[in-house]
OpenMM code with the backbone's topology and positions (N, CA, C; nanometers):
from openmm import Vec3, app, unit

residues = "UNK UNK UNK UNK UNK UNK UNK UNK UNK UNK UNK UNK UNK UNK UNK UNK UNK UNK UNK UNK UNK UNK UNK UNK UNK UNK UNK UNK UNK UNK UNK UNK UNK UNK UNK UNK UNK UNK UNK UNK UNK UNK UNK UNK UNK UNK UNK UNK UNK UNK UNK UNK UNK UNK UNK UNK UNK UNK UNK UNK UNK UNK UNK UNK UNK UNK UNK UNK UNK UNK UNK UNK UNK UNK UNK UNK UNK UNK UNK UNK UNK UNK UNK UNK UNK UNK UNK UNK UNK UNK UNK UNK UNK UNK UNK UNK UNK UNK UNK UNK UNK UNK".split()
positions = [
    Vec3(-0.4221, 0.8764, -2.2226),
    Vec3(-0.4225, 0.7320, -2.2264),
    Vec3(-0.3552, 0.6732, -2.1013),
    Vec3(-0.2416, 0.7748, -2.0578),
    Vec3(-0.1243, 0.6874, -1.9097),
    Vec3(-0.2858, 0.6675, -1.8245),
    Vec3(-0.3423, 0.7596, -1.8395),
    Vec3(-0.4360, 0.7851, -1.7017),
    Vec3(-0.5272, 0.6977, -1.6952),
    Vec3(-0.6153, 0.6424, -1.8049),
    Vec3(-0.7131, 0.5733, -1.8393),
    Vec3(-0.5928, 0.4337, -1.8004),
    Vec3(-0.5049, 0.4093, -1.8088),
    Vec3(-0.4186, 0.2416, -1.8119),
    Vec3(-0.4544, 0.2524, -1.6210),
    Vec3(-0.4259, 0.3593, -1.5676),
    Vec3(-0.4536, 0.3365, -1.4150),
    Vec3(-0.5810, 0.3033, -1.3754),
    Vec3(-0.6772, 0.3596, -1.4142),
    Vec3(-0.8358, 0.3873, -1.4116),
    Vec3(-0.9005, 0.2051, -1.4421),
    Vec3(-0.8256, 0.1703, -1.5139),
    Vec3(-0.8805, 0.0322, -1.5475),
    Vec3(-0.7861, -0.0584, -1.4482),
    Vec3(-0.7012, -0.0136, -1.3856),
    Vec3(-0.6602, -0.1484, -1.2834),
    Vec3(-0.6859, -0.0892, -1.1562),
    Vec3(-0.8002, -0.0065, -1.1412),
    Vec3(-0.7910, 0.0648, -1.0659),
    Vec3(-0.8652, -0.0625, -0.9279),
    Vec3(-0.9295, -0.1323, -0.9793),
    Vec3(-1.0343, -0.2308, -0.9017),
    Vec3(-0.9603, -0.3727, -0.8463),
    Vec3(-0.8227, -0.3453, -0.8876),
    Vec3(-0.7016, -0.4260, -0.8477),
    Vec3(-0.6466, -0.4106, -0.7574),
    Vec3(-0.6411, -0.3030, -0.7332),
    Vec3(-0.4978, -0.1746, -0.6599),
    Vec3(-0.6120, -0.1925, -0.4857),
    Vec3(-0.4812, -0.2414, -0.3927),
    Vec3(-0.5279, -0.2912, -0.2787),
    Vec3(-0.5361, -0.1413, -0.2107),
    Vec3(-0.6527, -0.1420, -0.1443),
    Vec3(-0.6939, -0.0172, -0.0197),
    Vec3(-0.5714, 0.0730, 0.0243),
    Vec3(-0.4857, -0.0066, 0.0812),
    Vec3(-0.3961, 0.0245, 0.1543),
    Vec3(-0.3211, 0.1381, 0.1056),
    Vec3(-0.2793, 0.1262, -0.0679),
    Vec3(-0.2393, 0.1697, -0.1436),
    Vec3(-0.2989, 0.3000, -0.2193),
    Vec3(-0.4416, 0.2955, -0.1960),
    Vec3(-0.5010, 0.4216, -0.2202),
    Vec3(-0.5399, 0.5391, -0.1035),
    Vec3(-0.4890, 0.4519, 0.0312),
    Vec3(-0.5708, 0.5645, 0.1595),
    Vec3(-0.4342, 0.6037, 0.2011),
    Vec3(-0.2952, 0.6131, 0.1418),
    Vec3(-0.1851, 0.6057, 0.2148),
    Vec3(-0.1466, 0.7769, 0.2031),
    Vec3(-0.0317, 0.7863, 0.2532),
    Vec3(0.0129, 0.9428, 0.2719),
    Vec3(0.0240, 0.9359, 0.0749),
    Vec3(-0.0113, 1.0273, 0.0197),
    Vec3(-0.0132, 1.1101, -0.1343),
    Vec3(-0.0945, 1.0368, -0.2159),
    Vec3(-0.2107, 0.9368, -0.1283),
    Vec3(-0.2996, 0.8805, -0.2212),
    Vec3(-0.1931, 0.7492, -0.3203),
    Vec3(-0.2443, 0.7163, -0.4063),
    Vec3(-0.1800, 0.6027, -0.5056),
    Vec3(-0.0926, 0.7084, -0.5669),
    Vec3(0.0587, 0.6204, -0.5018),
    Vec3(0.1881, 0.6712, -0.5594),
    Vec3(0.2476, 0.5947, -0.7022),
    Vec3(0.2828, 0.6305, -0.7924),
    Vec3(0.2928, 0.6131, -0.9536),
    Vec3(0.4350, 0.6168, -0.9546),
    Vec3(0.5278, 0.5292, -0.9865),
    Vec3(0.6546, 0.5351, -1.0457),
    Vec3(0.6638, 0.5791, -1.1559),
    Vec3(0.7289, 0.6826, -1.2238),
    Vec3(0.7211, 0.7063, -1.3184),
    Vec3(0.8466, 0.6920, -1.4329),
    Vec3(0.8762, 0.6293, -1.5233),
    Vec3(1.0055, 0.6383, -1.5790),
    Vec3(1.0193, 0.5681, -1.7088),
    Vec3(1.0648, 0.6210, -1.7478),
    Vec3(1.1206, 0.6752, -1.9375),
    Vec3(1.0604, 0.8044, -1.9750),
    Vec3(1.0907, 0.8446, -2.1253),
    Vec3(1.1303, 0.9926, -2.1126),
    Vec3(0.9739, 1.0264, -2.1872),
    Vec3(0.8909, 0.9808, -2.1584),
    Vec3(0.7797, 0.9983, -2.1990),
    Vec3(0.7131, 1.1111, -2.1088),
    Vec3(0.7380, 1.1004, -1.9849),
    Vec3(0.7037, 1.2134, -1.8542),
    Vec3(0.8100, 1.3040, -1.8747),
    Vec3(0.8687, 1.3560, -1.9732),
    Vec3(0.9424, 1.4920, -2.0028),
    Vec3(0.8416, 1.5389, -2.0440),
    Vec3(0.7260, 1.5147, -2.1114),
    Vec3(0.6220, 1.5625, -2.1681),
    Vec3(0.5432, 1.6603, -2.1200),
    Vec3(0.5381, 1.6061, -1.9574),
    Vec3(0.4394, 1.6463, -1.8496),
    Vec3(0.3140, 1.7045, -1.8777),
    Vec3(0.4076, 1.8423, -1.8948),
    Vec3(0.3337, 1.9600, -1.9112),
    Vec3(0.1910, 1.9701, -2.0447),
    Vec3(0.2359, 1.8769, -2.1696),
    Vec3(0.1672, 1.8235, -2.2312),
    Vec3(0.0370, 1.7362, -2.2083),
    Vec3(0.0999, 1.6568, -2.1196),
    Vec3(-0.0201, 1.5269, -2.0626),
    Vec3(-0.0337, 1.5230, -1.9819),
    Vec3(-0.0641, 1.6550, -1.8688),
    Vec3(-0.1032, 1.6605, -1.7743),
    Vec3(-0.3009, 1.6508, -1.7555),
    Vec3(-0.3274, 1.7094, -1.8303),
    Vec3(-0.5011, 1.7025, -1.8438),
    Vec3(-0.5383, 1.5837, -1.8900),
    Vec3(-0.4861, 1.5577, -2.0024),
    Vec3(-0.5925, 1.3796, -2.0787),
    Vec3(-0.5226, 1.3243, -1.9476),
    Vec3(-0.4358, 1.3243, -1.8795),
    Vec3(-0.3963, 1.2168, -1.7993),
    Vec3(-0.5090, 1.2144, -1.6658),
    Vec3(-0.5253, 1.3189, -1.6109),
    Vec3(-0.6383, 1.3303, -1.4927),
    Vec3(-0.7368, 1.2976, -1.5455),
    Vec3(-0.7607, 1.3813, -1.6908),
    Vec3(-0.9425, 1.3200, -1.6942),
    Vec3(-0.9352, 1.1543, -1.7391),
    Vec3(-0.8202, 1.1124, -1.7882),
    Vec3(-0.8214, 0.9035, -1.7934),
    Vec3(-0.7966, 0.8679, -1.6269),
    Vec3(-0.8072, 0.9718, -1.5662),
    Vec3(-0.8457, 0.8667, -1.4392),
    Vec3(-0.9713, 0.9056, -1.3696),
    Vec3(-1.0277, 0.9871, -1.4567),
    Vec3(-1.1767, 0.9893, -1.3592),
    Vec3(-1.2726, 0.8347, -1.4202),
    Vec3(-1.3337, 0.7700, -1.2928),
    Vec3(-1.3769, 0.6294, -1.3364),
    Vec3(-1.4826, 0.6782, -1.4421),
    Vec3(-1.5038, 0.5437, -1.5217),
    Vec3(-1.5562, 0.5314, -1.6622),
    Vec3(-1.7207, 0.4553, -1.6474),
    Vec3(-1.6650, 0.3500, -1.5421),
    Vec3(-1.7854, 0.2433, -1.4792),
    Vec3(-1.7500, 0.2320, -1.3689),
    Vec3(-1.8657, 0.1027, -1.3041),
    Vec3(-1.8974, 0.0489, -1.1451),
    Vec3(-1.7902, 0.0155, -1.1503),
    Vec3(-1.7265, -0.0505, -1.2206),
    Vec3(-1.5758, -0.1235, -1.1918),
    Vec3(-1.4960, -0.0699, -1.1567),
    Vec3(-1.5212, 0.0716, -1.2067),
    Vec3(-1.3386, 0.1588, -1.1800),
    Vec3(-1.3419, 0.2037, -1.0469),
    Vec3(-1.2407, 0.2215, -0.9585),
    Vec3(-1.2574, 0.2457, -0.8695),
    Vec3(-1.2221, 0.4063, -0.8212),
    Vec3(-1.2867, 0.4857, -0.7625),
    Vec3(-1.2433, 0.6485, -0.7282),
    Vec3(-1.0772, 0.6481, -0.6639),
    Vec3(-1.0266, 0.6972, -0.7502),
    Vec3(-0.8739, 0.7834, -0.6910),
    Vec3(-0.9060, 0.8887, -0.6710),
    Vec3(-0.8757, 0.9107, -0.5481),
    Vec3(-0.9122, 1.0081, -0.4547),
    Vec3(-0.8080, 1.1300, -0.4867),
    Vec3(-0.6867, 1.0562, -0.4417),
    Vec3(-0.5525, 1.1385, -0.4512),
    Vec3(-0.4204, 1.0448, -0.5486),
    Vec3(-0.3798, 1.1059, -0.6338),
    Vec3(-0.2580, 1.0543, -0.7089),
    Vec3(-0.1190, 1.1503, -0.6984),
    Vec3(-0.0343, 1.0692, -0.6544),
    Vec3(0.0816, 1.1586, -0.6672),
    Vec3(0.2441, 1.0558, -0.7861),
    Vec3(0.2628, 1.1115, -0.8431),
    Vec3(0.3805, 1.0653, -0.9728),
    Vec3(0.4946, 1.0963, -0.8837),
    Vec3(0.6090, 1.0445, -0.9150),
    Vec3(0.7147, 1.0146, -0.8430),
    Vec3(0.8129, 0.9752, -0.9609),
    Vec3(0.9469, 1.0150, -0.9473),
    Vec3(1.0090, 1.0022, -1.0407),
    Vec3(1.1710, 0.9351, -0.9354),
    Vec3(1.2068, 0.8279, -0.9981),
    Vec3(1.3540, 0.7617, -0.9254),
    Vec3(1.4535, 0.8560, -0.9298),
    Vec3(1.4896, 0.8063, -0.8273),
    Vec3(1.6496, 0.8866, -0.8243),
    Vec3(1.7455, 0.7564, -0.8396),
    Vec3(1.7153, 0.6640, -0.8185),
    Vec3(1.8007, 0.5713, -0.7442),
    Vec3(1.7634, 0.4174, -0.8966),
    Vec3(1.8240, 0.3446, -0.9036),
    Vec3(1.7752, 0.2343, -0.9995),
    Vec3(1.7131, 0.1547, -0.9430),
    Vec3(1.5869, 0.1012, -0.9921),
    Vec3(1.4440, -0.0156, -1.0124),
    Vec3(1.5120, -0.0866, -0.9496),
    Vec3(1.6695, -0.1300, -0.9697),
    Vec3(1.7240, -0.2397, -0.9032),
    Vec3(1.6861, -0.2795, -0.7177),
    Vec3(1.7379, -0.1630, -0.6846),
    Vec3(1.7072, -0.1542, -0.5081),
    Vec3(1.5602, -0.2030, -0.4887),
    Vec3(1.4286, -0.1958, -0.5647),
    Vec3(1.3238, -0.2109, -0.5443),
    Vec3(1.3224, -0.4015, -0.5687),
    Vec3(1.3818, -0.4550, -0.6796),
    Vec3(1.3798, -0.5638, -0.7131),
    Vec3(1.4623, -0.6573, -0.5846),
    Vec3(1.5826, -0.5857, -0.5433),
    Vec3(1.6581, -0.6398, -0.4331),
    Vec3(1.6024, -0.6607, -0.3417),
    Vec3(1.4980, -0.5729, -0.2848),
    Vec3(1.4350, -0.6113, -0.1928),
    Vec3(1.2971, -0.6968, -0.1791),
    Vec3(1.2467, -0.7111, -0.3067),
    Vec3(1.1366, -0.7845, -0.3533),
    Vec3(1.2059, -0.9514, -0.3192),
    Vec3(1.3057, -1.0032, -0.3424),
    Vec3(1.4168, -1.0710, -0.3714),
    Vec3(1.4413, -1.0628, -0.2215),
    Vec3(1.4864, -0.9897, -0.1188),
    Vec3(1.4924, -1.0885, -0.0208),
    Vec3(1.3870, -1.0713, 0.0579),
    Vec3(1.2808, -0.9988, 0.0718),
    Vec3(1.1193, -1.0715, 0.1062),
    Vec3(1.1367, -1.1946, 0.0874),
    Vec3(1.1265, -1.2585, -0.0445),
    Vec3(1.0493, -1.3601, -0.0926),
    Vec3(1.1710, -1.4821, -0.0049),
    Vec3(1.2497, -1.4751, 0.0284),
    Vec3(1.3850, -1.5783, 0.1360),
    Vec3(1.3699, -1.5409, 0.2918),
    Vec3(1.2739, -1.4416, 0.3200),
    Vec3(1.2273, -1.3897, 0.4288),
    Vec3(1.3804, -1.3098, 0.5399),
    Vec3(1.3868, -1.2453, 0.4222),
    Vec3(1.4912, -1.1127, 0.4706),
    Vec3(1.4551, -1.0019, 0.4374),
    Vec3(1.5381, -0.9301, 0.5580),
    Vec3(1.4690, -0.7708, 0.5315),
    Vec3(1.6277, -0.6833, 0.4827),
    Vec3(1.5706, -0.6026, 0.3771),
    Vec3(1.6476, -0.4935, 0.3643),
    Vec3(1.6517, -0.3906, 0.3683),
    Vec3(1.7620, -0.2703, 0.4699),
    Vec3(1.6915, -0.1141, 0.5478),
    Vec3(1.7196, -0.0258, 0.4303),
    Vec3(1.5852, -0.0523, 0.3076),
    Vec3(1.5445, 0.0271, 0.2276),
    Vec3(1.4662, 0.1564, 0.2526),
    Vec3(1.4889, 0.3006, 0.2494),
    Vec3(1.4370, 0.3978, 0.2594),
    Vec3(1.3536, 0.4377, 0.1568),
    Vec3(1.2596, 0.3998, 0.0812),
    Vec3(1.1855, 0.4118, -0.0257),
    Vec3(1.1784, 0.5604, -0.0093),
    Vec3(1.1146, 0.6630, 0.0576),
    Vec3(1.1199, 0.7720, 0.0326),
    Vec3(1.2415, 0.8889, -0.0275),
    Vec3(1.3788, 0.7969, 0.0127),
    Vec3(1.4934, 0.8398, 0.0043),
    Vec3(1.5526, 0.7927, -0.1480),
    Vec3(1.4318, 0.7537, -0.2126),
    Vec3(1.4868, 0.6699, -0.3565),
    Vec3(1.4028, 0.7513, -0.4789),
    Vec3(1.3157, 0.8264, -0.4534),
    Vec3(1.1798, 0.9099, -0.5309),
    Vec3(1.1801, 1.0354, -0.5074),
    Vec3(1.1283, 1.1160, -0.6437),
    Vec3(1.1296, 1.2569, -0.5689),
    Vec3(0.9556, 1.2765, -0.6513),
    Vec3(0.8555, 1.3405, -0.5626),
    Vec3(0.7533, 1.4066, -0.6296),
    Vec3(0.7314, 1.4948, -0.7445),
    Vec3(0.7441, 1.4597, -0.8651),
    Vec3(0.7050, 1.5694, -0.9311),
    Vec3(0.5581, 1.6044, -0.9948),
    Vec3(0.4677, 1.5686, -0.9215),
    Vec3(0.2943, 1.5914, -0.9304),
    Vec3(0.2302, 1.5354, -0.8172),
    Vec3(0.1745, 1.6009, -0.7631),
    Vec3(0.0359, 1.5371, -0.7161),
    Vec3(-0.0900, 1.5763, -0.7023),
    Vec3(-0.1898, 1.5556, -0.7497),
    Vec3(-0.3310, 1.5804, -0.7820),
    Vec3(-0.4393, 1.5227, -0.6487),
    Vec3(-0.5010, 1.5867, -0.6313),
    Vec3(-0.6954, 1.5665, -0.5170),
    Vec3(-0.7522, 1.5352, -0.5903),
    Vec3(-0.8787, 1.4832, -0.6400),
    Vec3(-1.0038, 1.4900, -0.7190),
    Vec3(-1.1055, 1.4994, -0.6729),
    Vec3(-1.1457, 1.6363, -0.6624),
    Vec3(-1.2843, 1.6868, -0.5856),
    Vec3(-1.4116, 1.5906, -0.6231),
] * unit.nanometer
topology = app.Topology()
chain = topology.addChain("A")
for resn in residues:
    res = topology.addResidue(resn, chain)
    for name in ("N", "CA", "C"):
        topology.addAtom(name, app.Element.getBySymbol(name[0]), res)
């Protein structure tokens, strides 16, 4: 079902975001992804598209915080006052999946 919730906003989700280094990167968090190993399959096959609408994910990679949602909101927050903050996003996530789809 996680997979199919992506698959349907999939025609939302801007370019940029799907051609980038690990394909469409997924925050992942609450303890529902302890599961993994469980919902690893229904989760790939809910993202193979359904219709014209859905759009092909090429590459998906899940990502799990190290760091609290907060730092992400802080900086959302001073964008929007047109300030920058020297956020290392890579330095805040660690990979634990990433999938191709032939």
């Amino acid at each position: 079902m996680l997979g199919k919730h992506i698959c349907a906003l999939s025609s939302n989700i801007d370019k940029s975001l799907l051609e980038g280094e690990g394909g469409l990167q997924v925050v992942c968090v609450g303890s529902v992804w302890k599961s993994w190993d469980v919902l690893r399959e229904g989760f790939l096959r809910g993202m193979l598209p359904r219709n014209d609408r859905d759009v092909t994910i090429k590459t998906v990679t899940l990502l799990e915080l190290k760091q609290s949602c907060a730092i992400g909101a802080a900086n959302l927050g001073a964008r929007s006052v047109g300030k920058k903050l020297p956020v290392k996003y890579a330095a805040n996530a660690t990979v634990f999946f990433s999938h191709t789809f032939s």
